[in-house]
N, C-alpha and C positions, 0 to 999 in steps of 0.2 A: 547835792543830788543823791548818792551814793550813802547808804547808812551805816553806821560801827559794826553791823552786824553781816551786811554785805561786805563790807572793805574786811572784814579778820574771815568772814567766809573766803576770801578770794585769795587771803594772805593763807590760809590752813590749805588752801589747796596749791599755791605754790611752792608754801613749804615741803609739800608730797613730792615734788621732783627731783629727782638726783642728779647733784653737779659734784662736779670733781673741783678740787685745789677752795679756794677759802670761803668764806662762809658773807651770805647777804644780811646787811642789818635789817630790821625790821621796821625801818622808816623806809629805807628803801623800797621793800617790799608790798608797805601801805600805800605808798606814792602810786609806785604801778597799779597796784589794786584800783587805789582811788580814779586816775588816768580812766583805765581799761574799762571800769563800770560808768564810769559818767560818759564816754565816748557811746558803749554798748546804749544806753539811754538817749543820747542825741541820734542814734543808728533808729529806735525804734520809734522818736516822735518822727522823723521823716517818714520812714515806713507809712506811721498813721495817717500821715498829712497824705501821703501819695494815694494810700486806698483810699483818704477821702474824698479827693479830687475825683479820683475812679469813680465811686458811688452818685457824687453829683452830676456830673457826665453822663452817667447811665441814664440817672432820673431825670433829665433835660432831653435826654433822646427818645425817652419813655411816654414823655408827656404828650399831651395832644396838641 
């Protein structure tokens, strides 16, 4: 789901945060990436599927 380019996007910006005491390896870091963007992705095909339900709804209430 989630592309090299999104997943090292996700991993450069976790790497921006500061933590104390030892250091995350960077598989670690891609795992979550990868997790958090394909979750984000199944977040918006529900979204889609719900507006589209909305719009059919509408358009059945609409009709004569």
């Amino acid at each position: 789901m989630a592309s090299n380019t999104e997943i090292e996007a996700a991993v450069k910006a976790m790497r921006a945060i500061r933590i104390r005491g030892g250091t995350v390896h960077d598989d670690v870091l891609r795992a979550y990436a990868r997790a958090a963007l394909d979750a984000s992705f199944l977040v918006q095909i529900k979204e889609y599927r719900r507006r589209a339900e909305l719009v059919a709804e509408a358009a059945k209430e609409a009709a004569p």
